[in-house]
Phi, psi and omega in degrees: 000331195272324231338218170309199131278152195189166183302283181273142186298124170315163190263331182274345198304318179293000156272327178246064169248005172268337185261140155282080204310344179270271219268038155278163153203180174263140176239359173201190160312293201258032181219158159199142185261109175249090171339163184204157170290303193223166177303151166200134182298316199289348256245341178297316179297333209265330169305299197257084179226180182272148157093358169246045182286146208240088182249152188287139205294141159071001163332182198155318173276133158225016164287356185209083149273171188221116196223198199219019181279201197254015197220134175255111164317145166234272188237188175197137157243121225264123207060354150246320178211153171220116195269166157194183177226175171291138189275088183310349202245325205330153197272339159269016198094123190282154209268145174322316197297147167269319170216130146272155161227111174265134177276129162274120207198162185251174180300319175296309161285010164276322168266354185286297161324324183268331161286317174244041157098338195318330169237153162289297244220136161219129182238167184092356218278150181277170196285335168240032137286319160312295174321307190306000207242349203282101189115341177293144186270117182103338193220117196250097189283101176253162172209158189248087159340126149074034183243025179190185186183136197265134162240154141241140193261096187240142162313092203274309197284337196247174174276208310303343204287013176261009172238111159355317210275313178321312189280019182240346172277319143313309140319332169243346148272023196246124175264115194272331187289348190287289187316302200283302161323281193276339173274320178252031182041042180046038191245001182221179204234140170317134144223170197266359199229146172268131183260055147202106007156280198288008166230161180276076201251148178182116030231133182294168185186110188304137164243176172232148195273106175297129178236107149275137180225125144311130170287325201266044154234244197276000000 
């Protein structure tokens, strides 16, 4: 996961960059022991972050993965679907769903499908799409306060956006409550704080993640 150094960096090393890969060991068949530089509460999450997927040394094949999740592979086609079935042996209980499907679909084929039964579950939905879905017979629009977040992302090392006044003259022409109201439908709220550290963004807007669900489906 971690692996050599090279121009480009693997996506987890900076997430797994607290373990201390020489004082890991197998403490058994089925165990492993990870070491870490300093403590951290979080490193369970950092496990299961993207890009930190856990495959067998010297794997070469990935057309057949094999993985401990509650879904067992059948296929993938790459930009359209991805099938699995119920894991029987799953460690929690093999899962109601019996067979998944994830559709690879864009937001406009994401409502579509879903107004004509084709998938249950749609997640991601833009706000008026939310809106078109909301009241429809059969079909149940939820949202998560705080589960997403609208940016603009500007490049701090190159111009203009490496001089302070450009990005604050950006900032201060953007009319945000305007911007929320006509472009996100007055469905998500401004905020003043950025979620990501190493860029300059602006101007955020907490949005809530439109979930549709069929009632008469799985």
């Amino acid at each position: 996961m971690i692996g050599p150094p090279r121009k480009a960096p693997f996506i987890a090393a900076a997430t797994l960059a607290q373990v201390d890969l020489p004082m890991c060991r197998a403490v058994d068949d089925h165990t492993v022991e990870i070491a870490l530089h300093t403590p951290s509460f979080e490193f369970p999450l950092a496990l299961s972050a993207y890009g930190t997927k856990i495959v067998q040394d010297g794997a070469t094949d990935f057309s057949k993965p094999v993985g401990t999740g509650p879904f067992v592979f059948e296929s993938f086609e790459a930009g359209r679907q991805f099938t699995a079935r119920a894991n029987e042996w799953y460690w929690d209980g093999p899962p109601a769903v019996r067979h998944l499907r994830l559709v690879s679909a864009d937001a406009d084929a994401r409502l579509a499908a879903v107004q004509s039964g084709q998938i249950d579950y749609a997640d991601n939905l833009t706000p008026s799409a939310a809106r078109v879905l909301r009241g429809r017979s059969g079909i149940s629009v939820r949202s998560t306060p705080n589960s997403g977040i609208y940016f603009f992302a500007m490049k701090t090392d190159r111009a203009p956006f490496d001089n302070p006044d450009v990005r604050r003259a950006v900032m201060r022409m953007v009319d945000r409550k305007e911007l929320v109201k006509v472009a996100l439908g007055g469905m998500v709220r401004s905020a003043t704080t950025s979620s990501a550290r190493a860029t300059s963004t602006t101007p955020n807007c907490r949005s809530t993640s439109m979930i549709p669900t069929r009632r008469d489906g799985c």
